[in-house]
C-alpha positions as CSV (number, residue, x, y, z in Angstrom):
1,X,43.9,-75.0,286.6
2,X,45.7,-76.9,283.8
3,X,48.8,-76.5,285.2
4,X,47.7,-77.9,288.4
5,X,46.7,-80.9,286.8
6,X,49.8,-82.0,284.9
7,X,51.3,-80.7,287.9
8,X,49.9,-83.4,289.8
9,X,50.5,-85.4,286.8
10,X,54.3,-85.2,287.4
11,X,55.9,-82.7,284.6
12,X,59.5,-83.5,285.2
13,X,59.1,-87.3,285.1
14,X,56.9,-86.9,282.1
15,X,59.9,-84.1,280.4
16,X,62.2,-87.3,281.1
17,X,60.3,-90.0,279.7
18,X,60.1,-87.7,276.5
19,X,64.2,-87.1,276.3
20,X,63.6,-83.5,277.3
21,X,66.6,-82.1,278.9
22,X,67.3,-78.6,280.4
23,X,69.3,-77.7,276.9
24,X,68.0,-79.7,273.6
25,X,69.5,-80.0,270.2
26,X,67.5,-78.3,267.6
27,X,68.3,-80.9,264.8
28,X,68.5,-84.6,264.2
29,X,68.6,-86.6,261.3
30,X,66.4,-89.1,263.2
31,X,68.9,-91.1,265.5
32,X,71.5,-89.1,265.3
33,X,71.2,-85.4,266.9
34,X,73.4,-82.8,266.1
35,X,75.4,-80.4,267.8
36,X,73.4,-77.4,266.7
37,X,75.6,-73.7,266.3
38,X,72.6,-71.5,266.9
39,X,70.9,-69.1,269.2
40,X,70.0,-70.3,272.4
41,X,66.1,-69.9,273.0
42,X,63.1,-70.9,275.5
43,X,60.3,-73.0,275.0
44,X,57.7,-71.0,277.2
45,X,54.5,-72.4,278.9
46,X,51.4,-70.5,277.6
47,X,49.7,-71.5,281.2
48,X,51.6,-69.6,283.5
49,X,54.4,-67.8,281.7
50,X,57.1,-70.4,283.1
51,X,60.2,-71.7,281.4
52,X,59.9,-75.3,280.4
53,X,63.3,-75.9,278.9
54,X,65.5,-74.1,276.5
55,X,66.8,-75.3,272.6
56,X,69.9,-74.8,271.2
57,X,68.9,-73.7,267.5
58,X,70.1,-74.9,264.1
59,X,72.1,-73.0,261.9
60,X,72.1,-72.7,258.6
61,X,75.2,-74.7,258.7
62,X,73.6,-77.3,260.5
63,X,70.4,-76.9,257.7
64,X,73.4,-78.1,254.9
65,X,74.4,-80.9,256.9
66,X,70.7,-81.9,257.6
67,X,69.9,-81.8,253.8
68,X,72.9,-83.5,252.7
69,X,71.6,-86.9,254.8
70,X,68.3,-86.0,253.3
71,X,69.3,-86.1,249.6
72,X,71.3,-89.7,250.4
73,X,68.7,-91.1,252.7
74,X,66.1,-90.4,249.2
75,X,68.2,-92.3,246.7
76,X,68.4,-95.3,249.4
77,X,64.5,-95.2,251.0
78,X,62.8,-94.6,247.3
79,X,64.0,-97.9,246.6
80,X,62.7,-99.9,249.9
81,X,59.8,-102.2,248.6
82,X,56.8,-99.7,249.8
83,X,54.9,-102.0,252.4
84,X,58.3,-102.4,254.1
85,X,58.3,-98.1,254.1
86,X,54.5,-99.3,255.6
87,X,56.0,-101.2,258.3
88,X,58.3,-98.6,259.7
89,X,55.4,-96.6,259.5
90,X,53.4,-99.3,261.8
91,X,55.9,-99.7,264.0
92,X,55.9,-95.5,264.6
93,X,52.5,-95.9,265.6
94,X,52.7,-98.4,267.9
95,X,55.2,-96.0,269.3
96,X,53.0,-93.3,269.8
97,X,50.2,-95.1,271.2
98,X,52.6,-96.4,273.9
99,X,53.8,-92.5,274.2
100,X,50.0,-91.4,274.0
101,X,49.8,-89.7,277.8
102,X,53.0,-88.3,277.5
103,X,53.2,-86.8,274.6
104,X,49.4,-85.5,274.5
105,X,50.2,-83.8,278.1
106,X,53.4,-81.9,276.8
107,X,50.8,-80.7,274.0
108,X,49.4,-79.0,276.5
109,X,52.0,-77.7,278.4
110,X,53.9,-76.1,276.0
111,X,50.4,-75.1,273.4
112,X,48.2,-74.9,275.6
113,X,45.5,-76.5,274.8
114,X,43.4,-78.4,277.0
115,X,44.6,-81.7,277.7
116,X,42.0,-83.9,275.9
117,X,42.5,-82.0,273.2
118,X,46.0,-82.3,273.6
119,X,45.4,-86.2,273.8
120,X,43.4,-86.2,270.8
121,X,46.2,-84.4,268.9
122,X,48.2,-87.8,269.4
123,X,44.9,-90.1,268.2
124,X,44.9,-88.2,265.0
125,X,48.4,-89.3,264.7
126,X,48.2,-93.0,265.5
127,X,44.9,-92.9,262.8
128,X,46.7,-91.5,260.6
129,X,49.9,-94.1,260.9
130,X,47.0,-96.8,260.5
131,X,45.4,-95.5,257.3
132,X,49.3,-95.1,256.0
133,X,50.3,-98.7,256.4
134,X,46.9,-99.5,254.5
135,X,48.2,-96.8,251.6
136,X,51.5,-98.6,251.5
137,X,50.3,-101.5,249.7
138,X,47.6,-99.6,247.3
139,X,49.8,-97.5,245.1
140,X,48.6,-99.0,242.1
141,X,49.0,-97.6,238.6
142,X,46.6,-98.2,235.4
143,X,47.6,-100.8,233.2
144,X,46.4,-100.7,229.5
145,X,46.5,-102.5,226.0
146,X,49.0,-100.9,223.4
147,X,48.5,-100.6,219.7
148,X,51.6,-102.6,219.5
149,X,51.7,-106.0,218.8
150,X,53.2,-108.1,222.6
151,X,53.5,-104.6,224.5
152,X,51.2,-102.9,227.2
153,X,51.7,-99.8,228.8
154,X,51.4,-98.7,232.0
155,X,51.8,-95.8,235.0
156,X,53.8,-96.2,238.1
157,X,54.0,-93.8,240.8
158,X,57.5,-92.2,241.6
159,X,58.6,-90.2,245.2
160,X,59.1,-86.7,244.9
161,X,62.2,-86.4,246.8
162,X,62.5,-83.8,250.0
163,X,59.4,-83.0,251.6
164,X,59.2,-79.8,253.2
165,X,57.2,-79.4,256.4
166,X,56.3,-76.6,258.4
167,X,54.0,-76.4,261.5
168,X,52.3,-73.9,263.5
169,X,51.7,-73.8,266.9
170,X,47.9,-74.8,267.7
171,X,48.8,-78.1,266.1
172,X,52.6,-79.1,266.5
173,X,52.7,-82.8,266.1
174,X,49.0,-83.6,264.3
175,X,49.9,-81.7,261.5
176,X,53.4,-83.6,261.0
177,X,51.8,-87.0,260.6
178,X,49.3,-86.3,258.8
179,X,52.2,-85.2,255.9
180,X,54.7,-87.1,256.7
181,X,53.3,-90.7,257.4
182,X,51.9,-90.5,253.6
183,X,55.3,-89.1,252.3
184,X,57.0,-91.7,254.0
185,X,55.2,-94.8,252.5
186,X,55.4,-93.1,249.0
187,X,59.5,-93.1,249.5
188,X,59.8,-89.5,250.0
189,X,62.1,-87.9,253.2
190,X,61.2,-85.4,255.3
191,X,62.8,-81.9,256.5
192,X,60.5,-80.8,259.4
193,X,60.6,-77.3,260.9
194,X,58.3,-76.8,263.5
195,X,57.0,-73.5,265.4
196,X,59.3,-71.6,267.2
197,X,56.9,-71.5,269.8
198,X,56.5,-75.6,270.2
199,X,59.8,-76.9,269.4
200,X,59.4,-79.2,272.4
201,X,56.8,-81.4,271.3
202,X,59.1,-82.0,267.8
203,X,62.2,-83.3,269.7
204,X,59.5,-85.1,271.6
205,X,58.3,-86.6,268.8
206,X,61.5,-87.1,267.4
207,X,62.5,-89.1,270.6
208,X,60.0,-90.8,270.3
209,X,60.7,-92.8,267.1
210,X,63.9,-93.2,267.0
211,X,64.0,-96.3,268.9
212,X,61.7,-97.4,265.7
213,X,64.2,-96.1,263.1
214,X,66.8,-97.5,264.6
215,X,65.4,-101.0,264.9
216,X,64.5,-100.9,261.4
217,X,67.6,-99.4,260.2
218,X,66.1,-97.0,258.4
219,X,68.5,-94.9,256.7
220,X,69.8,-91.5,258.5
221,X,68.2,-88.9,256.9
222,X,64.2,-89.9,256.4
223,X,62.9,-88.3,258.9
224,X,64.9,-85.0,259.8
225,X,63.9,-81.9,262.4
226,X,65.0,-78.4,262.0
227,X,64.6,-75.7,264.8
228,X,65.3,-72.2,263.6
229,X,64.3,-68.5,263.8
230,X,62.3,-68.0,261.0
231,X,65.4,-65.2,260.6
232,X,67.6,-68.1,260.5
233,X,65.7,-70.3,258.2
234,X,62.2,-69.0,256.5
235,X,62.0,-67.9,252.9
236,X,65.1,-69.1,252.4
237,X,63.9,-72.8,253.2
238,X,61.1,-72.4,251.1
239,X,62.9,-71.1,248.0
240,X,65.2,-74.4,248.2
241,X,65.1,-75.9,245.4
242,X,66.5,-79.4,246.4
243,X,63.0,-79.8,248.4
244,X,60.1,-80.3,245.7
């Protein structure tokens, strides 16, 4: 019944709209996609069984080059005045409120959940853009009086570096704003590695804000995807010590 619906909806003018192709790159470094070296897999409709489109995987070669933009994008984007990180972040969810319908219905298609619940998924990520931009300019720090004569001390907030993200399937695009929204006003970069069984709705999603990175020449590297076999890349990307 659901696939009737986005049926009637128009799934290949929606896959279009979203930069889906009949073979995807499975790694970007936000406007830049690379030409990925791994296995070939199928992103799979939980509806009716039925191919959507197929994703050529990263490597752990392209994972190198993809952490080496990370680690230079950090020392560059840590040092962007935070309400200017806020405004990127602004800007991402206007973005995804203008991408709402699309994005939310591809949700469903490739998770399968029902499609207002596939819509609300997106919500939760426009909200959460909106309480970010707010967060932007409220990372205070205490100030207090020193024992020393003309000095005062105080505490100041500093990025961690490399955030790592990984997603499940039941929430594949909620789950990266939620983190990465937050990271990104506190100056910290983002390696995202989604479900195996959504990879879709990340190069969505990644699609989707580029246009924003771009116009805000943000630096390569802030907001990276990874798709792997958890063969490929899985405790190995959690051991890593360059992401904190």
């Amino acid at each position: 019944m659901e696939r009737e619906l986005l049926l009637k909806y128009g799934i290949p003018e929606m896959l279009k709209r979203m930069g889906i192709t009949e073979l995807n790159s499975g790694a970007t470094t936000g406007t830049r996609w690379l030409k990925t070296n791994g296995d070939i897999t199928q992103s799979v409709s939980p509806i009716d069984g039925a191919t959507i489109a197929r994703i050529k995987n990263a490597s752990l070669e392209d994972y190198e080059k993809t952490m080496a933009d990370a680690q230079a994008a950090f020392k560059v984007w840590r040092s962007i005045p935070a309400p200017a990180r806020g405004e990127v972040v602004r800007r991402i969810g206007i973005s995804l409120r203008e991408h709402k319908n699309d994005l939310g219905k591809l949700v469903t298609l490739e998770m399968g959940k029902i499609l207002q619940e596939g819509l609300g998924e997106v919500q939760e990520m426009i909200d959460i853009c909106d309480f970010a931009v707010g967060q932007s300019r409220q990372l205070y720090g205490f100030t207090m009086q020193s024992e020393r004569p003309k000095h005062r001390m105080f505490d100041q907030y500093h990025p961690y570096g490399i955030l790592g993200l990984i997603t499940s399937f039941n929430f594949p695009v909620a789950v990266w704003a939620w983190n990465s929204m937050l990271a990104a006003v506190c100056g910290d970069v983002v390696v995202w590695k989604p479900s195996s069984k959504t990879p879709l709705t990340a190069i969505a999603v990644q699609n989707i804000i580029r246009k924003v990175l771009k116009d805000c020449k943000v630096p390569e590297g802030v907001f990276n995807l990874v798709i792997a076999k958890s063969s490929v890349l899985g405790d190995n990307f959690l051991e890593d010590n360059r992401i904190r």
